[in-house]
LONU-791006 format. One line per 4 residues: their letters; for each residue z, x, y of N, C-alpha, C. Coordinates in steps of 0.001 Angstrom, whole numbers. Each point is the difference from the previous one (the first is absolute). Layout:
N
a	Z,X,Y,Z,X,Y,Z,X,Y  ...
***
This chain:
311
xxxx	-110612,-36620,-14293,-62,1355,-564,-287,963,1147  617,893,-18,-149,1089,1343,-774,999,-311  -573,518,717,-1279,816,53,83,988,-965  1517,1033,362,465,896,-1448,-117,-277,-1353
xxxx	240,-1291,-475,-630,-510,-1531,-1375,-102,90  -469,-618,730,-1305,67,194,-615,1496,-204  136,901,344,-48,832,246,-81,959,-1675  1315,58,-312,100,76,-1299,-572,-624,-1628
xxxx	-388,-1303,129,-576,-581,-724,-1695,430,184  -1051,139,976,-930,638,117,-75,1581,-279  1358,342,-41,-201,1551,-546,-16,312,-1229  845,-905,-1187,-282,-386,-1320,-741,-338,-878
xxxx	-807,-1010,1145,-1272,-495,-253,-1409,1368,-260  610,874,1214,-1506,1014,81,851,691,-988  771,591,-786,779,913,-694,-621,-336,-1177  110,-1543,-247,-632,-131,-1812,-1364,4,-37
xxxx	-908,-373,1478,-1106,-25,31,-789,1617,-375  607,752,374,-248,1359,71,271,454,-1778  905,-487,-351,179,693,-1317,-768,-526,-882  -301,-1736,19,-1337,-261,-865,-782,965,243
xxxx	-343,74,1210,-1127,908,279,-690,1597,-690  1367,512,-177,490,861,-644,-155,542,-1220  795,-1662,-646,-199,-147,-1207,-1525,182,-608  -552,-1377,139,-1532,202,-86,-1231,696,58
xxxx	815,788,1113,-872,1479,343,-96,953,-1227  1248,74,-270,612,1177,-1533,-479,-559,-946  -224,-1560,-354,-833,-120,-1268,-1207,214,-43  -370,-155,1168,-1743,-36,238,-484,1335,-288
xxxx	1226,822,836,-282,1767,-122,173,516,-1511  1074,-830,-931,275,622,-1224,-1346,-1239,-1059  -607,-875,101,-1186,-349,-537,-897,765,98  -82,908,1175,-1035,541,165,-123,1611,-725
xxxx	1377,549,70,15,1204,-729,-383,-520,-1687  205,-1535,-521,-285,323,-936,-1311,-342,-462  -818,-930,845,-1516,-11,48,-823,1186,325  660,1041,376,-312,1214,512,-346,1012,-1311
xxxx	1218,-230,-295,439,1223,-1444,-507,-570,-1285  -269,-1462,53,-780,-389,-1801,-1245,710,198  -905,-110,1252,-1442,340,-630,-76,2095,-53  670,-39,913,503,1870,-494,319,-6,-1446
xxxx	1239,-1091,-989,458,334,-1062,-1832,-389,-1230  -471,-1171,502,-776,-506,-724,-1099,1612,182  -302,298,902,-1233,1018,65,397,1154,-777  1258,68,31,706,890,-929,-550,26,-1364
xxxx	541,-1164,-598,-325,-272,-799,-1053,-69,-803  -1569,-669,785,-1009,25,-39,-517,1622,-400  810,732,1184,-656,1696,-258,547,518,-1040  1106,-431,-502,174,809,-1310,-705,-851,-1220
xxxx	-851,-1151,163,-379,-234,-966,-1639,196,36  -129,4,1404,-1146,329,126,-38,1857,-1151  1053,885,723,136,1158,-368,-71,196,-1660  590,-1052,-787,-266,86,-1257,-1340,-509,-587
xxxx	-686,-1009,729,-1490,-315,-396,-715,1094,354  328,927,950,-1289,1226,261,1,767,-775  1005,-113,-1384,-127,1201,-1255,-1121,-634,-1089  -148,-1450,46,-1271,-775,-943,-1233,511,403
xxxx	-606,-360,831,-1527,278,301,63,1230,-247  580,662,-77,-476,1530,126,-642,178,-1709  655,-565,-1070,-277,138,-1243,-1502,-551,25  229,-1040,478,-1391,-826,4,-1195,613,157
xxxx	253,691,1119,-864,1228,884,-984,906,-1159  1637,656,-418,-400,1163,-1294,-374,-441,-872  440,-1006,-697,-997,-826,-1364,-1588,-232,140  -290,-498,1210,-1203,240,504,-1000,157,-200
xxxx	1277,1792,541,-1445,1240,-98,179,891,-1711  1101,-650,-735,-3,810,-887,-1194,-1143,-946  201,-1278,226,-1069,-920,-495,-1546,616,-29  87,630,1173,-1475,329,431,-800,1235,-654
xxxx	1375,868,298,-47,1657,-1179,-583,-385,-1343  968,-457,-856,-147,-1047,-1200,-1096,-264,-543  -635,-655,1217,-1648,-562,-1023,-700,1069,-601  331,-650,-1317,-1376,714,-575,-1345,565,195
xxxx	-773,680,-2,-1134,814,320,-888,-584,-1196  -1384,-228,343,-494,-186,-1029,-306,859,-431  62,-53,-1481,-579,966,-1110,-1307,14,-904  -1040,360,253,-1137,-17,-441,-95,500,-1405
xxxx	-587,-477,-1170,548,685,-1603,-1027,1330,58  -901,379,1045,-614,1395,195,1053,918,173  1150,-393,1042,1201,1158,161,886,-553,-1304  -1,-789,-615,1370,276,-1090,-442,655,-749
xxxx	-37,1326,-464,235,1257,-601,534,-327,-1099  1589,-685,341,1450,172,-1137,-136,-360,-1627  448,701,-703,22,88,-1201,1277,-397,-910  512,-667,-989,1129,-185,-618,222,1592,-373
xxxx	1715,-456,-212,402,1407,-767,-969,339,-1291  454,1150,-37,-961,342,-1576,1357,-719,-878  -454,-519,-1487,1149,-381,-609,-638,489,-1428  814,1117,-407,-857,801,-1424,-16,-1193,-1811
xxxx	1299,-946,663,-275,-1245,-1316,-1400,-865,563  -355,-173,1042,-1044,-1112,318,-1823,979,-383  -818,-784,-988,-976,767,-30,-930,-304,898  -1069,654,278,-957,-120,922,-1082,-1156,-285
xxxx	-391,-652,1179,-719,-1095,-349,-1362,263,-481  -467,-898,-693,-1127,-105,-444,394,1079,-1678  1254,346,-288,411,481,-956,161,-1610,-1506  -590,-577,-156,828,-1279,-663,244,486,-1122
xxxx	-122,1059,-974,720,108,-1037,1299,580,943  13,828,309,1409,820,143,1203,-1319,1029  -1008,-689,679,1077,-1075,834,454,-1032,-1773  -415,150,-327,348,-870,-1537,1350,353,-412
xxxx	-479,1150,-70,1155,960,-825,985,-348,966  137,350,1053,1250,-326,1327,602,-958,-43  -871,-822,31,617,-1784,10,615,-34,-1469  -592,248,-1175,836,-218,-1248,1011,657,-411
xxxx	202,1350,765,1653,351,-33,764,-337,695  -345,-1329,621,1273,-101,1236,65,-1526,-267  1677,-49,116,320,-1447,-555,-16,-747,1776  194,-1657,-24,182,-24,735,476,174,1548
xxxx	1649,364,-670,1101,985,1071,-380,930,489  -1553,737,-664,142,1372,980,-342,1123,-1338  945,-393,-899,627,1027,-851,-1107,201,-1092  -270,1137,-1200,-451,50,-1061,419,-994,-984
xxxx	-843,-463,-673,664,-1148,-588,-494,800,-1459  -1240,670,-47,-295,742,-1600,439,1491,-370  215,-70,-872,510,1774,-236,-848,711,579  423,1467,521,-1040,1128,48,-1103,254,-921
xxxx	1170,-259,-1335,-787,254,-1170,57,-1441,-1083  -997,-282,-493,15,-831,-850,839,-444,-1442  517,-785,525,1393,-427,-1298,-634,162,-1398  -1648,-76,-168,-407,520,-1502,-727,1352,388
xxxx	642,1000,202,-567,1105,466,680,998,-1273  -1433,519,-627,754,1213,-1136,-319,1240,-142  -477,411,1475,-763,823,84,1040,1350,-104  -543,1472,-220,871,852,-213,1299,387,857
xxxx	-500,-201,1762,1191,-120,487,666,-1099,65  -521,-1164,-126,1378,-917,227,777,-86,-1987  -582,765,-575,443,98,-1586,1398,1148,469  -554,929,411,767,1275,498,1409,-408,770
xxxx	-141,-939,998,1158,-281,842,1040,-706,-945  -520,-1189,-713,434,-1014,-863,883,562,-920  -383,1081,-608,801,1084,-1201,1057,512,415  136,102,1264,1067,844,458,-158,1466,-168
xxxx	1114,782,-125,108,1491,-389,46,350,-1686  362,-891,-697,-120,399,-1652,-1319,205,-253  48,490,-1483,-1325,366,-727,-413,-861,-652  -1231,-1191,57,-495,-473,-538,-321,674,-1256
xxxx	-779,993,-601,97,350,-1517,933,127,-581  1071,430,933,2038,653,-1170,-262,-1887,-28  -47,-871,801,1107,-1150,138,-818,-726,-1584  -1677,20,-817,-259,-807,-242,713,257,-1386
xxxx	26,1542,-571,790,129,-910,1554,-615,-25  310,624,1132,1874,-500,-139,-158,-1738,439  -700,-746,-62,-537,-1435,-52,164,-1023,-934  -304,1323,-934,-211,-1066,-1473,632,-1061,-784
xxxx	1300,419,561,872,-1427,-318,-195,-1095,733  -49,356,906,-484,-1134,1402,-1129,-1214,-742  -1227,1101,-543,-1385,-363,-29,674,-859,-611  536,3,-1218,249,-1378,-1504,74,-1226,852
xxxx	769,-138,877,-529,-1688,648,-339,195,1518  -24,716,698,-820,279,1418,-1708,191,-215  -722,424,-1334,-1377,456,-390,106,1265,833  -941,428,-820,-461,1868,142,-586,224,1626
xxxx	-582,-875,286,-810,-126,1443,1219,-1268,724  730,-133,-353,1124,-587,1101,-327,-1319,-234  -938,-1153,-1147,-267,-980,114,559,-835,-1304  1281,-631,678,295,281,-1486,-387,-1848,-637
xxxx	426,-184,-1326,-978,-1054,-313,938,-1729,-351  1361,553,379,646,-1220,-545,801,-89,2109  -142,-1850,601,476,155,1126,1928,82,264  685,672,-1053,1256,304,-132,184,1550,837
xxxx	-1372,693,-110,416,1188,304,-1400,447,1714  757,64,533,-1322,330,1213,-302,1243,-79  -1650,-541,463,-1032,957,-200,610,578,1526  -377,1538,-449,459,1564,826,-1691,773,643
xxxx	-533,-561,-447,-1391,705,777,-64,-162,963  12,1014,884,-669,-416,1450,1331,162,496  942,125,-424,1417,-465,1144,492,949,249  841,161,1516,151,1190,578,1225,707,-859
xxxx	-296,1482,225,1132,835,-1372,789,-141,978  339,-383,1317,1454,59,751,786,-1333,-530  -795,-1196,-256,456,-1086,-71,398,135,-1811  -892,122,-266,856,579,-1665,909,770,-464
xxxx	309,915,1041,1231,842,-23,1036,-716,442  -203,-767,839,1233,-471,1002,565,-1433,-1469  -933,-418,-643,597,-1136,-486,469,586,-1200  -191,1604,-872,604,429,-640,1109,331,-191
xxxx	254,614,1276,1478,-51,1145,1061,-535,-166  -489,-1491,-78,560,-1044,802,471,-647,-1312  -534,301,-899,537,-339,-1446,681,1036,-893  98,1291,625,617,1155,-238,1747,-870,248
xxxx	-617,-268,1407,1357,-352,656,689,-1072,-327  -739,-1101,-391,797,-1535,-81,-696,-251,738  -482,-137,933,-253,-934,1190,-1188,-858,-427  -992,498,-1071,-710,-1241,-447,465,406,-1705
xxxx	232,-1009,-801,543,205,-1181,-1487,-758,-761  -344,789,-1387,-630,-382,-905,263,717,-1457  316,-774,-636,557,523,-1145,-865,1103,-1151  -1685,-642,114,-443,1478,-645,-38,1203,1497
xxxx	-561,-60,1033,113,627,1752,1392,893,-351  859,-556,341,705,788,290,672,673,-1067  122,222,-1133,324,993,-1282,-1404,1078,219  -1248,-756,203,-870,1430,219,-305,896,1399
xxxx	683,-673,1143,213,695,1225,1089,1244,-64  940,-405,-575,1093,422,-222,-361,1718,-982  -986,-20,-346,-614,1364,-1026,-817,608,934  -542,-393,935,-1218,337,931,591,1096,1192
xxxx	-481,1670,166,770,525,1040,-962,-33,1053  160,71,874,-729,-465,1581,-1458,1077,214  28,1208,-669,-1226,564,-375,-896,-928,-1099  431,-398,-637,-731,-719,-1164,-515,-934,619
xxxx	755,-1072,417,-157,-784,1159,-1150,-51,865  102,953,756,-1361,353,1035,-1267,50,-637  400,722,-1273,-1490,153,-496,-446,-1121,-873  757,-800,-175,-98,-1109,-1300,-697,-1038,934
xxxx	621,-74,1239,-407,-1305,1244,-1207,480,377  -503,1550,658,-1431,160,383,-719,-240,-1241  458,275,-1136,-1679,-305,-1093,-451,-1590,-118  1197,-803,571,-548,-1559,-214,-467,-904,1266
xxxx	565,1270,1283,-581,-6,1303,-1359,-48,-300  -625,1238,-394,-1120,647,270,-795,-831,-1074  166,-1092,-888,-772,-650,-968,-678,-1328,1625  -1287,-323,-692,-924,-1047,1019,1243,-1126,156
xxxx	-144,-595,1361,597,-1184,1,-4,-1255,-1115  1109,-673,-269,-341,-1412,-741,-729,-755,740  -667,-509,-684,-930,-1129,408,416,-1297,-383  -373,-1163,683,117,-1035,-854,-1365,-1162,321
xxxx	-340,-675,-885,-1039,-652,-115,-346,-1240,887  1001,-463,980,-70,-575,1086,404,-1679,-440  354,-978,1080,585,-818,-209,-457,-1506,1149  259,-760,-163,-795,-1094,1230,1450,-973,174
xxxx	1327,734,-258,748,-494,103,632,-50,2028  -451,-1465,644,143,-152,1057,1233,535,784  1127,-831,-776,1165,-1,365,911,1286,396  -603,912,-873,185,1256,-220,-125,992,965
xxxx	-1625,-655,122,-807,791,1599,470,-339,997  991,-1036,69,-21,-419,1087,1661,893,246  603,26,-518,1266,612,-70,-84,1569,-144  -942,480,-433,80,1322,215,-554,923,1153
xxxx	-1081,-750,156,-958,298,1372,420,-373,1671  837,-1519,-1090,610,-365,2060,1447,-392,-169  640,111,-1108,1559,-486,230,316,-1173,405  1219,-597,260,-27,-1134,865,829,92,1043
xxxx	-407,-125,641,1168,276,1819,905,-965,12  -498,-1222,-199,1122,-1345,-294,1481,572,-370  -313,768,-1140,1336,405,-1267,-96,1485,539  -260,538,1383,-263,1613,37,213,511,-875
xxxx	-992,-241,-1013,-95,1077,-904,-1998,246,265  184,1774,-42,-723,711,536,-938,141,-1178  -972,595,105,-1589,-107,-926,462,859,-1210  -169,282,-1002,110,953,-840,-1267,1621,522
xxxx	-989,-541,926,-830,857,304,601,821,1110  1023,-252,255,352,1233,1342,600,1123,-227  349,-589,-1314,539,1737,-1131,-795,305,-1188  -616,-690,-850,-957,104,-1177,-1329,462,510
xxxx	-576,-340,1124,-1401,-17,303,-632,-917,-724  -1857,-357,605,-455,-978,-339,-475,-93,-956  -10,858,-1213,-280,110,-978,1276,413,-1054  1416,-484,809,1141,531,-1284,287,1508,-507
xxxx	-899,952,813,-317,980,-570,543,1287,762  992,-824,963,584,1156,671,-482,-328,1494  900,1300,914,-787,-321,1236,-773,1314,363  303,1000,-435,-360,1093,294,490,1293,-1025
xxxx	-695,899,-387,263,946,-1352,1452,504,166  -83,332,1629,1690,575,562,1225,-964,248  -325,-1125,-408,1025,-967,443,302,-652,-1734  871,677,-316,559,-491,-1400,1536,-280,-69
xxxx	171,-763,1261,1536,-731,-453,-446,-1811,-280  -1233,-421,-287,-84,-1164,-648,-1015,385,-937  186,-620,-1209,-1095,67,-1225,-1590,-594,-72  -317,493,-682,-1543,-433,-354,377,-1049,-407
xxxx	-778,-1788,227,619,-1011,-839,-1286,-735,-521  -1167,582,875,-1057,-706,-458,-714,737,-1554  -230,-1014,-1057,-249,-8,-1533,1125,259,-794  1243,-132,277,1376,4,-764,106,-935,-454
xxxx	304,-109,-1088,44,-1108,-1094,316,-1355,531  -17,-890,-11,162,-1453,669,1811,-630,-671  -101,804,-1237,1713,-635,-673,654,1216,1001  -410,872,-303,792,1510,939,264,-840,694
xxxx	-784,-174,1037,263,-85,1430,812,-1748,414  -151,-580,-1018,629,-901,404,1504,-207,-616  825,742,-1112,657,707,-271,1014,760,1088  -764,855,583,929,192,1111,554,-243,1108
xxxx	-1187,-937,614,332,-793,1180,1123,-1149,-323  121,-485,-1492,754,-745,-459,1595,1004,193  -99,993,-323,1314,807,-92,295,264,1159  -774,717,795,163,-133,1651,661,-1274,294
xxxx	-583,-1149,80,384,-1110,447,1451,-560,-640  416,560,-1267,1073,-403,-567,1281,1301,466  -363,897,526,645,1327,372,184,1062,-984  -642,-326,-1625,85,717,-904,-511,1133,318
xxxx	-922,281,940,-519,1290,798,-7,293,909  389,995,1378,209,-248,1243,-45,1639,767  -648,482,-594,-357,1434,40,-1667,-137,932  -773,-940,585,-908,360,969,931,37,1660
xxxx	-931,1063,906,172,439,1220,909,-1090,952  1106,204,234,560,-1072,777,396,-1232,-487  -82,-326,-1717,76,-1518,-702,-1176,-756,533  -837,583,192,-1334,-748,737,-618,-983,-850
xxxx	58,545,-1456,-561,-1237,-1002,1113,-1195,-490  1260,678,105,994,-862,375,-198,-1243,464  -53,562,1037,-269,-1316,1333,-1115,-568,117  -1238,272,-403,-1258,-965,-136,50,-718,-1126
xxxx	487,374,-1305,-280,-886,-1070,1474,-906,-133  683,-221,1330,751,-656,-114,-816,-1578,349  -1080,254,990,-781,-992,96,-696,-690,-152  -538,577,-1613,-797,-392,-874,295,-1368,-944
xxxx	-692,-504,-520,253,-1276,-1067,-483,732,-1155  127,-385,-1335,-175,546,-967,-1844,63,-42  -532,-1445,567,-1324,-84,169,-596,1133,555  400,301,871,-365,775,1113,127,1993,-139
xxxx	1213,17,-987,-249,1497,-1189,-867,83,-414  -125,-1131,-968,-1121,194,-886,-1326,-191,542  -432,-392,1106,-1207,15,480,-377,1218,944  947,543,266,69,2002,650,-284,1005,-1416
xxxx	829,-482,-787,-515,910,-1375,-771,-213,-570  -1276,-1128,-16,-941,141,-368,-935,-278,1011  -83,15,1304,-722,416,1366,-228,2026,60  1069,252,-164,344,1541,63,-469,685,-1591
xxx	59,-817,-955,-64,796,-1601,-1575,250,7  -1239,-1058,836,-932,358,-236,-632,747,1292  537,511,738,-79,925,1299,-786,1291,-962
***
């Protein structure tokens, strides 16, 4: 081999030696840009999360001191002064009749549970309201037909015909009305409604208004009490006392769209709840008796009409 190959083959030799060289160099240099640039990207990173944890403590900070504001102060009962509202239904203590009175007009709920005025109340004004606007003296004369089975004082003596004492002249007008009209039919009722002009009327209803309430001689019939006083929720049917009052006797002198029922004859009254319940009558507020004595058993009439007959 002559020196010129020689020559050439050692120059090949340093040619690739050099470019490993090269080579290796550029990875070493490009490893390093990227060992370089993670902990720049990582610190990055770190600071923006660091940057979002520095918005926490700060709350922490303020809770603190608002914790600290906060505490209560003690209060010695020498500085509590404070007084409840005045409340003109609540009576003053050490009052125990008048706190009596408070507590016994108020039903559980809150509400009045007893009349203003007493359901046997016959005193001149609640006589006065009860009458309405007619003339009790014109009405007792123009009456007199009435009296033959209603009685002279509204009590009358056979239980075919209900006793009229005590009962509001609005509610006696309205059922005169109502048989004027058809809407409750009775065969002697309505031939003598039908003669009656609405002046006569007024005054015929205040004279049997303004007679003392019926009474009735009282009764120990359970079943009765128990249905008139509390109803049964089971069968929602509602008390007979939330419209009669607790004595049948009304709820109030001014509130005469339900009748007096306490001392009304016991056949009366069970008589009609029977017709109610059969639809032969259907002339109360809304079909209201309608719909309760639909829930009744025959037992259960007759133990309201003679619970209520001796009211």
């Amino acid at each position: 081999m002559g020196r010129i190959e020689m020559f050439q083959i050692k120059t090949s030799i340093t040619a690739s030696l050099a470019l490993v060289v090269f080579l290796t160099s550029s990875v070493a240099f490009a490893e390093g840009d990227v060992t370089a640039t993670a902990p720049a990207n990582t610190a990055a990173a770190d600071t923006a999360t660091a940057g979002t944890d520095t918005v926490k403590p700060a709350p922490k900070k303020k809770s603190k001191k608002k914790s600290a504001k906060a505490a209560p102060k003690p209060v010695t009962p020498a500085t509590d002064t404070s007084a409840p509202p005045s409340d003109a239904s609540t009576p003053p203590k050490g009052d125990a009749s008048a706190q009596a009175k408070s507590e016994a007009s108020a039903s559980p709920g809150g509400a009045a549970s007893t009349p203003v005025k007493s359901g046997t109340d016959d005193s001149p004004e609640a006589i006065q309201q009860r009458s309405g606007p007619g003339n009790p003296a014109a009405g007792k004369e123009k009456s007199e037909l009435c009296q033959g089975c209603h009685g002279e004082e509204g009590i009358s003596a056979e239980g075919f015909a209900p006793k009229l004492a005590g009962q509001y002249s609005k509610y006696i007008a309205k059922q005169l009305r109502n048989f004027q009209a058809g809407t409750r039919v009775h065969q002697i009722m309505s031939a003598i409604a039908a003669t009656i002009s609405d002046d006569d009327l007024a005054d015929i209803a205040a004279y049997f208004a303004s007679r003392n309430k019926m009474k009735g001689e009282g009764s120990n019939n359970k079943l009765g009490e128990q249905l008139f006083l509390h109803g049964d929720m089971s069968r929602m049917m509602v008390a007979c006392v939330n419209c009669h009052g607790v004595n049948g006797k009304g709820k109030t002198p001014t509130n005469p769209v339900f009748p007096v029922i306490g001392g009304q004859h016991k056949d009366y009254i069970r008589g009609q709840l029977i017709n109610f319940r059969a639809g032969d009558r259907s002339n109360s507020p809304g079909g209201v008796m309608n719909i309760i004595t639909q829930k009744l058993t025959d037992a259960e009439l007759d133990a309201l009409a003679d619970y209520v007959s001796g009211l």
